[in-house]
Each structure stands twice: as structure tokens, then as C-alpha cells.
C-alpha positions in Angstrom: 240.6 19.1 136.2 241.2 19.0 132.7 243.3 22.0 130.9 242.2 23.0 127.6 244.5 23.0 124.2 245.4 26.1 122.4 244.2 24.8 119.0 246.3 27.6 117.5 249.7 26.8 119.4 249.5 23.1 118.5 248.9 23.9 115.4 251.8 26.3 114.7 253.7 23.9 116.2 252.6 21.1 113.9 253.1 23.2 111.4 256.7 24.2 112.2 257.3 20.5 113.3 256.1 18.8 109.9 258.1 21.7 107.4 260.9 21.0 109.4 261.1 17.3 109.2 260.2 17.6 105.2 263.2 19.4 105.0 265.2 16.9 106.4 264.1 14.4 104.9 264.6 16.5 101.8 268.5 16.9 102.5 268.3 13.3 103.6 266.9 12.8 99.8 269.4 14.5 98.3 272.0 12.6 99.7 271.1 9.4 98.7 269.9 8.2 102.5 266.4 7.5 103.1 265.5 7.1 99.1 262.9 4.9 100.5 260.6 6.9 102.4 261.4 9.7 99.9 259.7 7.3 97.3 256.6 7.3 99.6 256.6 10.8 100.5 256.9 11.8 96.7 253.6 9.1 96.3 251.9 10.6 99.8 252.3 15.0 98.8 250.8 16.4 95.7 253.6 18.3 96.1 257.0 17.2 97.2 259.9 16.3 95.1 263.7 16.6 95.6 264.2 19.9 93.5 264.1 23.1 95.3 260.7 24.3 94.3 259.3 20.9 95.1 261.0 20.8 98.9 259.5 24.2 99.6 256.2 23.2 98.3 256.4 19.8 99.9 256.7 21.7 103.0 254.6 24.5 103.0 252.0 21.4 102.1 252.8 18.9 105.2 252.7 22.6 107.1 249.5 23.1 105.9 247.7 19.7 106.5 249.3 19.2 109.9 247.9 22.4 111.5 244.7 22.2 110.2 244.6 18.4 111.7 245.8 19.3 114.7 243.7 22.9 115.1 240.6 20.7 114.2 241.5 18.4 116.8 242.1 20.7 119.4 239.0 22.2 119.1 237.0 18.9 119.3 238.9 18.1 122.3 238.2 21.0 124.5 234.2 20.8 123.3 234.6 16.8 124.6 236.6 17.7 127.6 
């Protein structure tokens, strides 16, 4: 028997899961480690830059995307399952 996703719980926790690990990467930025993928994720969010307003906005963006990817793919998994 297969259970069925709560679209809306997996995508809160994308959500919560992606902000978070912008903002890491955002102290990580700020720090001078990981200037690399900071690079990419300044080139991959609209977004996202290392200056206060840009963090918050980088992650209220990656929050954003990720639930609505994972709430869509919830959904099209329990119609398939």
C-alpha cells in the first residue's frame, strides 16, 4: 500500500530547508569560504547577493521556488500513486 504525501508539509519544509541553507551559505559568503558556489548562486537567483537585503531576498526566493516544486510534485505523485 502506497501512503500519500502531504504536498503542503513537504513544501513548508522545502521551503524552510532551502532559506535556511541560503543563509548559510550567505554567512559562509561573508566569510570568504565557499566564494565559489556563492559566485553561482549570485548567477542562479534573481535575487541573492551577499548584502543584507540581498540574503533575505535570496531566501525568501529559493523559499519560494522550492515549495512550489515540491507542492507540485506532491500532488502529481499521489494522482500517479
Amino acid at each position: 500500500m502506497v501512503q500519500e504525501l502531504r504536498p503542503l508539509s513537504l513544501g513548508y519544509a522545502a521551503a524552510i530547508v532551502s532559506a535556511i541553507g541560503m543563509l548559510i551559505l550567505a554567512i559562509f559568503g561573508n566569510l570568504g569560504i565557499y566564494t565559489d558556489a556563492v559566485e553561482m548562486m549570485q548567477q542562479w537567483h534573481m535575487f541573492f547577493s551577499l548584502t543584507p537585503a540581498g540574503i533575505i531576498a535570496g531566501m525568501i526566493e529559493a523559499a519560494i521556488i522550492s515549495f512550489v516544486i515540491l507542492y507540485l510534485f506532491a500532488v502529481f505523485y499521489n494522482r500517479l500513486a
